[in-house]
NUBAFI-723909 format. One line per field, with one value per residue (C-alpha): z, y, x; residue in one letter; residue number from 1. Coordinates in steps of 0.02 Angstrom, whole numbers, plus 50000, padded with zeros to 5 digits. Each point is the difference from the previous one (the first is absolute). Layout:
REM residues N
pz: (Z ...)
py: (Y ...)
px: (X ...)
r: (a ...)
k: (NUM ...)
//
This chain:
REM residues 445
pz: (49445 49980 50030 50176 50067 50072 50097 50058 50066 50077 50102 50064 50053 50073 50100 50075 50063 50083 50075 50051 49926 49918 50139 50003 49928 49951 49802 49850 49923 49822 49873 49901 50167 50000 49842 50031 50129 49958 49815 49917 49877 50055 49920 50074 50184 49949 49982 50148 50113 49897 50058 50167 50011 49923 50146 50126 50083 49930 49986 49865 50069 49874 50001 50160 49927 50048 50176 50087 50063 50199 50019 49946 50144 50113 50120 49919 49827 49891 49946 49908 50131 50167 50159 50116 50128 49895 49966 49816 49893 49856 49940 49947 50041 50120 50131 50073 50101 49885 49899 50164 49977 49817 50008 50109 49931 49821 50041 50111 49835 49880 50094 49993 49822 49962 49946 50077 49849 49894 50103 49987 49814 49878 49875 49850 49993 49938 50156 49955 49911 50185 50074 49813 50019 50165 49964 49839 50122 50128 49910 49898 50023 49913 49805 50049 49975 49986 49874 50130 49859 50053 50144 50081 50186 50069 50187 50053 49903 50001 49890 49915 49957 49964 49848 49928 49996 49914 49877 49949 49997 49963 50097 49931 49975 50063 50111 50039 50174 50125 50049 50189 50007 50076 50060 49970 49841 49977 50072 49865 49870 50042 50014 49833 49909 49954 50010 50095 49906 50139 49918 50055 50106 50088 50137 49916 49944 49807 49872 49851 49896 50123 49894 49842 50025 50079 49858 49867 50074 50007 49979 50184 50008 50096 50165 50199 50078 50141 49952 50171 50160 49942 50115 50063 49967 50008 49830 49888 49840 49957 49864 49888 50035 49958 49847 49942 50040 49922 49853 49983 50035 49837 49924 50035 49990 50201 50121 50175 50149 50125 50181 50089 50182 50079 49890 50134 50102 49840 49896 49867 49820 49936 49854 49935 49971 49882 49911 50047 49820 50077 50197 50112 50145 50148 50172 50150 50176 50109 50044 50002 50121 50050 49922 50084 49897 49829 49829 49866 49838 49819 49910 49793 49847 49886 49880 50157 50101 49914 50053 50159 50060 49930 50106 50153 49975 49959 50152 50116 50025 50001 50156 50079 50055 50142 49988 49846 50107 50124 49899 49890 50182 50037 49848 49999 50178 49988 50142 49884 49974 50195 50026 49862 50078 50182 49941 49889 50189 50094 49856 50013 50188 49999 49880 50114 50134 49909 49943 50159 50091 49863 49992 49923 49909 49791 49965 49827 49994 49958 50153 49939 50020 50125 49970 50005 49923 50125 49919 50135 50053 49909 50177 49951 49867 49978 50053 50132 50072 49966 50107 50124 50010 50021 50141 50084 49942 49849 49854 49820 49815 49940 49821 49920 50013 49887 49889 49833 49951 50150 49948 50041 50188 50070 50181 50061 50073 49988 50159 49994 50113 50007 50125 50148 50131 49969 50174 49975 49834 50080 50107 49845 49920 50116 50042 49821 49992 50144 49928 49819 50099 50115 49843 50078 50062 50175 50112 50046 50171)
py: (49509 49894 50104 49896 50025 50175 49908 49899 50158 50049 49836 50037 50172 49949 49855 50109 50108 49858 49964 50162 50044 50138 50066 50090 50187 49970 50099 49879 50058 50099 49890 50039 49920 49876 49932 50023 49903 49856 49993 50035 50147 50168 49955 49827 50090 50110 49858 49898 50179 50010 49820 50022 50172 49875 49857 50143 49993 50167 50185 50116 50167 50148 50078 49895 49812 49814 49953 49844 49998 50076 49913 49847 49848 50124 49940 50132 50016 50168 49922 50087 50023 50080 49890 50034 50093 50117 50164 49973 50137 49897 50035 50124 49975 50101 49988 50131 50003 50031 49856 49878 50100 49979 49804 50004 50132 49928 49828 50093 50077 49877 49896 50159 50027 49831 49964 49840 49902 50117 49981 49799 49992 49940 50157 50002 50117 50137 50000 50092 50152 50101 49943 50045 50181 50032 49950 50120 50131 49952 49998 50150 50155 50157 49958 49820 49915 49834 49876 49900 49879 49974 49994 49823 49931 49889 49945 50108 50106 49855 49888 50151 50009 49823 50007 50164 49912 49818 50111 50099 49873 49819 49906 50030 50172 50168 50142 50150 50072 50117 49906 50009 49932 49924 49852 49889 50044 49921 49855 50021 49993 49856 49885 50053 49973 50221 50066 50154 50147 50149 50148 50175 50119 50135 50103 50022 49817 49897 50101 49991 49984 49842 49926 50020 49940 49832 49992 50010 49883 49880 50039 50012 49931 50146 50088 49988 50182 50103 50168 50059 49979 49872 49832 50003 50186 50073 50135 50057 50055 50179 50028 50030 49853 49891 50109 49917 49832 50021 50052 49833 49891 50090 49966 49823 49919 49939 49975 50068 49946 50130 49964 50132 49916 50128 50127 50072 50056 50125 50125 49950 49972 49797 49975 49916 50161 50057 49818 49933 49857 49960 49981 49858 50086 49883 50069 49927 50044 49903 50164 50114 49895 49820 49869 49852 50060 50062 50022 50041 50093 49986 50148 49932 50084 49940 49876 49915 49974 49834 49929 50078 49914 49820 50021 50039 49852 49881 50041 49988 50180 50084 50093 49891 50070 50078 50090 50069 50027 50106 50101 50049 50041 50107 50094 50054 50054 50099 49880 49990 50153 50053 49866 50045 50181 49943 49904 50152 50090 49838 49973 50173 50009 49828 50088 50139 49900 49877 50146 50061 49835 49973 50163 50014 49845 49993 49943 50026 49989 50103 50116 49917 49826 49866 49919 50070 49943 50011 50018 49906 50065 49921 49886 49901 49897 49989 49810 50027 50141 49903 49841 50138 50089 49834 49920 50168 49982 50112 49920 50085 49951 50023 50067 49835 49931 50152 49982 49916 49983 49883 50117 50187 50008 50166 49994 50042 49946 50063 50051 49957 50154 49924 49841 50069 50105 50174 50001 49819 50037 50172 49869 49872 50133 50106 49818 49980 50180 49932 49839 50076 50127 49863 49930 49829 49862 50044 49869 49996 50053)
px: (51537 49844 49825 49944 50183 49952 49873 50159 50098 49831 49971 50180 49969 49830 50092 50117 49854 49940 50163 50034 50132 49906 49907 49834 50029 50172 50050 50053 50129 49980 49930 50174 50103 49874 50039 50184 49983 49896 50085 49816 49951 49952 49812 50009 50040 49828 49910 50060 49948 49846 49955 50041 49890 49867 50042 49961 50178 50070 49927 50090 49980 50038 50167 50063 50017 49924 49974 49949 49813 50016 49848 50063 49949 49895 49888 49880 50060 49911 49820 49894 49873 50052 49980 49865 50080 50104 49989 49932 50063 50002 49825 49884 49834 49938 49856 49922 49839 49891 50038 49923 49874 49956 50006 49828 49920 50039 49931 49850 49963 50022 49880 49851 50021 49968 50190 50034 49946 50123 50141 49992 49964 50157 50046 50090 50182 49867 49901 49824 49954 49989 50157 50068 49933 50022 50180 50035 49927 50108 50171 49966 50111 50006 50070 49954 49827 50010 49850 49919 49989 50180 50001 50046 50012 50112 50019 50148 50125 50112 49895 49966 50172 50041 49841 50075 50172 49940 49900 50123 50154 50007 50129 50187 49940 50080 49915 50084 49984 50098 50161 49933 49827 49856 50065 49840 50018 50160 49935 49845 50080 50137 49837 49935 50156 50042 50153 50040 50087 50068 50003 50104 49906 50033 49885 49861 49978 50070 50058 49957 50148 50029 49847 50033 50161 49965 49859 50099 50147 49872 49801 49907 49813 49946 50054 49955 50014 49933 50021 49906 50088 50119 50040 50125 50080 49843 50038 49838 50038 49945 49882 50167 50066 49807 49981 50187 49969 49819 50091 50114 49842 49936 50153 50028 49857 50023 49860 50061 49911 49944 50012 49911 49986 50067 49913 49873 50116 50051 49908 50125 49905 50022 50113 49840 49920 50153 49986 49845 50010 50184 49973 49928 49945 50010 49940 49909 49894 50156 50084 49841 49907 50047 50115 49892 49824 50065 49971 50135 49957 50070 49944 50066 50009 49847 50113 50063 49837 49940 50200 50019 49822 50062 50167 49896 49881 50117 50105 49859 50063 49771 49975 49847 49817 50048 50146 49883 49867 50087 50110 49839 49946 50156 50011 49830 49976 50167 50077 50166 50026 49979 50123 50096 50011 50029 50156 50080 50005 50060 50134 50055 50022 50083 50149 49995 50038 50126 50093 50036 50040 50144 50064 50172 49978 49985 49819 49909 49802 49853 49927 49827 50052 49991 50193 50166 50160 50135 50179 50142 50151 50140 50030 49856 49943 49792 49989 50099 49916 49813 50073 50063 49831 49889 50115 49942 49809 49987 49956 50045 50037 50199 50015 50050 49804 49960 50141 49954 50177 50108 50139 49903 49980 50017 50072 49816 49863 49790 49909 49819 49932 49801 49988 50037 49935 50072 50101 50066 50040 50117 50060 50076 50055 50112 50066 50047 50085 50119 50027 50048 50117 50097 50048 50020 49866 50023 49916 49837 49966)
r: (x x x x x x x x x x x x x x x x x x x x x x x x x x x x x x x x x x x x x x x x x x x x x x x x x x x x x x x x x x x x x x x x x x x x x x x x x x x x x x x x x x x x x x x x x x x x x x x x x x x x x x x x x x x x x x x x x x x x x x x x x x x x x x x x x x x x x x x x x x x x x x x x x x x x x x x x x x x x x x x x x x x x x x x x x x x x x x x x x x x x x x x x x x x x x x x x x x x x x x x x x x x x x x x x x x x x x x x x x x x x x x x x x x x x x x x x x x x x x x x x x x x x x x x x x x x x x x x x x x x x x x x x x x x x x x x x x x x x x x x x x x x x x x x x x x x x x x x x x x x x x x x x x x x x x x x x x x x x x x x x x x x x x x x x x x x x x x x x x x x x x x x x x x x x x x x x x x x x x x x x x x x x x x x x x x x x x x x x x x x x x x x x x x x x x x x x x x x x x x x x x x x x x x x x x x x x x x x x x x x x x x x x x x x x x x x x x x x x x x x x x x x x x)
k: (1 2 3 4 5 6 7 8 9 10 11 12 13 14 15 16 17 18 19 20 21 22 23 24 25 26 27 28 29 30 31 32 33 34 35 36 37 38 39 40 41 42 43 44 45 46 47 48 49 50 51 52 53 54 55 56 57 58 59 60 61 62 63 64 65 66 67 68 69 70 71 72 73 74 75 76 77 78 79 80 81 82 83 84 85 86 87 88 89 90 91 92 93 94 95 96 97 98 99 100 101 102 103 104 105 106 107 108 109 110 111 112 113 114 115 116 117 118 119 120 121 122 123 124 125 126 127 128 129 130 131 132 133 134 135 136 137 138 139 140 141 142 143 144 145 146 147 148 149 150 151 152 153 154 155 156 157 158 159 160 161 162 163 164 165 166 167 168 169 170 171 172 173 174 175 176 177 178 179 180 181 182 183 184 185 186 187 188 189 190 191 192 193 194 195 196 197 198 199 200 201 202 203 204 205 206 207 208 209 210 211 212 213 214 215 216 217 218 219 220 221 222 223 224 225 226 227 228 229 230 231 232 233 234 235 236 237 238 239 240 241 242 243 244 245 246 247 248 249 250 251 252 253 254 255 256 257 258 259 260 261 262 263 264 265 266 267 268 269 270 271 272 273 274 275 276 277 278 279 280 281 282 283 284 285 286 287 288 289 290 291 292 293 294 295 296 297 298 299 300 301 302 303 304 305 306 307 308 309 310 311 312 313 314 315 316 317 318 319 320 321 322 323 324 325 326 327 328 329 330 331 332 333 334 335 336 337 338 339 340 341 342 343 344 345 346 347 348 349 350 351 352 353 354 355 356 357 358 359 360 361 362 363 364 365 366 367 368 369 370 371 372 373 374 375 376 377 378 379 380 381 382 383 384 385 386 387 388 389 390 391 392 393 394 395 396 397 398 399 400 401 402 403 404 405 406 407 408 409 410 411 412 413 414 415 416 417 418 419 420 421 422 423 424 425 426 427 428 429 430 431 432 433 434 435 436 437 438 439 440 441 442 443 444 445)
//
């Protein structure tokens, strides 16, 4: 067959979608059938399922097959941000009292010490030499003391992320990362042109045989992990586990990228203290104290520095005067780290509580952590379930917007424990327990 005629097979599949004739959740046969069927080729079949995955009109869900979108047509289709009047359990940033608090008392201060002028100067991506220090002070842990010569800022950990990617991988380039991952990642590195590579894991994050496999099957520009408190699963590698992939860093010759977001909430040592010349460590203040007044760090191994700092300026990626101002402000008066401690106890209760609300359900998470992966019962599939759980006001994120592969979607979906109010959040969730039980979209009543 030509190369564009899969795109052919897939326009016909897609029109019968529209038509109905392949309704919304309904399995596609085998990919074998398939090309029985139609009178294609087995690969040509992969590549007509791969392009629908890519159209958005099919999930592949591991070990059960390819289904048509449930949410296919909705009124209120899945977005990426909940609706107003959900129940958002689809993020993570939290906001406790204190945190109202902070924003007056940081301006109040600010203002006293003479800051203002600070906080509305331009910066380069190296801030200054006390924001530099105070940050190195900040992010050290024992076996880890990062240069503050190294250290760089960046307005949130996303743009954080999106520098350490561009200077590490040109587009057409390959990145190896968990095969369920931060979905604005994905998204990341679609825009800047990198490739993707899952690699195995099991629970205590990638392993590394996974890497030097997919390295030497075709040579990775460096690696995205998050070997604390993983997101989605939630798994932190023990210090066996960083020693090992330390080891193949060494090895290889990769660069891996460090995304410790979710590091406070562990005493877990970075993989950048077992390779600090190999590891980007990206990090930020959204989940210690407020995702609307942030500042992301790149901590970067000395050879890297000088590239990391041209990939933040030329993204328009520099955190700005204020968000300098006030996280110098917060690191020095110990504000973080109260914060930081506040929400270790608030994440801890909120598992307590989520635990027992979906009792006799399989969910996989750390204790520490403030998002749990729910595993379905085999009478649901994820998108289903999401669609079912928003038409009742619960807003969540199915496993096929973490999966980097269209093909490797666990029949799950992630909780996000931190939004709500810890009684409406007991509320969503013993809801979802009996909606995962019926085993049906029962109506709404």
């Amino acid at each position: 067959m030509a190369l564009g005629d899969y795109r052919d097979v897939a326009d016909a599949v897609a029109a019968e979608i529209a038509a109905g004739r392949l309704r919304p959740g309904e399995r596609l046969p085998p990919q074998r059938d398939f090309a029985y069927a139609r009178g294609i080729a087995v690969s040509t079949a992969s590549r007509v399922y791969a392009e629908l995955a890519r159209r958005g009109l099919v999930l592949g869900e591991v070990g059960r097959g390819t289904f048509v979108r449930a949410d296919l047509g909705a009124a209120e289709p899945i977005r990426p941000e909940p609706p107003a009047a959900a129940v958002d359990l689809q993020r993570t940033h939290t906001n406790l009292p204190e945190q109202e608090r902070l924003v007056g008392e940081t301006f109040a201060a600010l203002a006293r010490a003479g800051g203002t002028e600070a906080a509305l100067s331009q910066y380069g991506p190296g801030g200054t030499p006390e924001v530099r220090d105070a940050a190195a002070r900040f992010l050290a842990r024992p076996g880890y003391d990062p240069d503050p010569a190294d250290m760089l800022f960046s307005g949130n950990g996303r743009q954080g992320l999106a520098a350490a990617l561009a200077a590490l991988a040109p587009p057409g380039e390959r990145i190896g990362c968990e095969p369920l991952t931060f979905p604005v990642v994905k998204g990341i590195a679609a825009r800047l042109g990198i490739a993707l590579v899952p690699l195995a894991m099991d629970g205590e994050g990638v392993r590394p045989e996974a890497i030097l496999q997919a390295h030497r099957a075709n040579p990775l520009r460096g690696l995205y992990l998050q070997p604390t408190l993983q997101n989605p699963l939630g798994a932190t590698m023990g210090p066996e586990r960083r020693a090992q992939i330390a080891a193949v860093l060494a090895e290889t010759g990769l660069t891996a990228i460090e995304d410790t977001v979710y590091g406070f909430l562990s005493d877990a040592v970075p993989l950048a203290a077992l390779a600090p010349e190999r590891t980007l460590l990206v990090d930020s203040l959204s989940k210690r104290v407020m995702p609307g007044l942030t500042l992301g760090f790149v901590a970067s191994p000395p050879e890297l520095t000088a590239r990391v700092a041209a990939s933040l300026r030329q993204g328009g990626w520099s955190a700005t005067g204020l968000p300098l101002a006030a996280g110098l402000h917060w690191m020095r008066s110990g504000a973080a780290d109260r914060l930081a401690r506040a929400k270790r106890a608030d994440a801890a209760e909120r598992q307590r509580l989520a635990r027992e609300a979906l009792a006799g359900l399989d969910i996989v998470g750390d204790p520490a952590s403030y998002h749990l992966w729910l595993e379905l019962p085999e009478t649901w599939r994820a998108d289903a379930f999401a669609a079912a759980a928003l038409r009742r006001g619960i807003a969540l994120i199915p496993a096929a917007s973490f999966a980097v592969s269209p093909g490797y979607a666990p029949n799950a979906v992630r909780l996000a424990l931190a939004v709500p109010p810890r009684d409406r959040l007991v509320r969503a969730l013993t809801e979802l327990r009996r909606l995962a039980l019926a085993g049906d979209d029962e109506p709404v009543e």
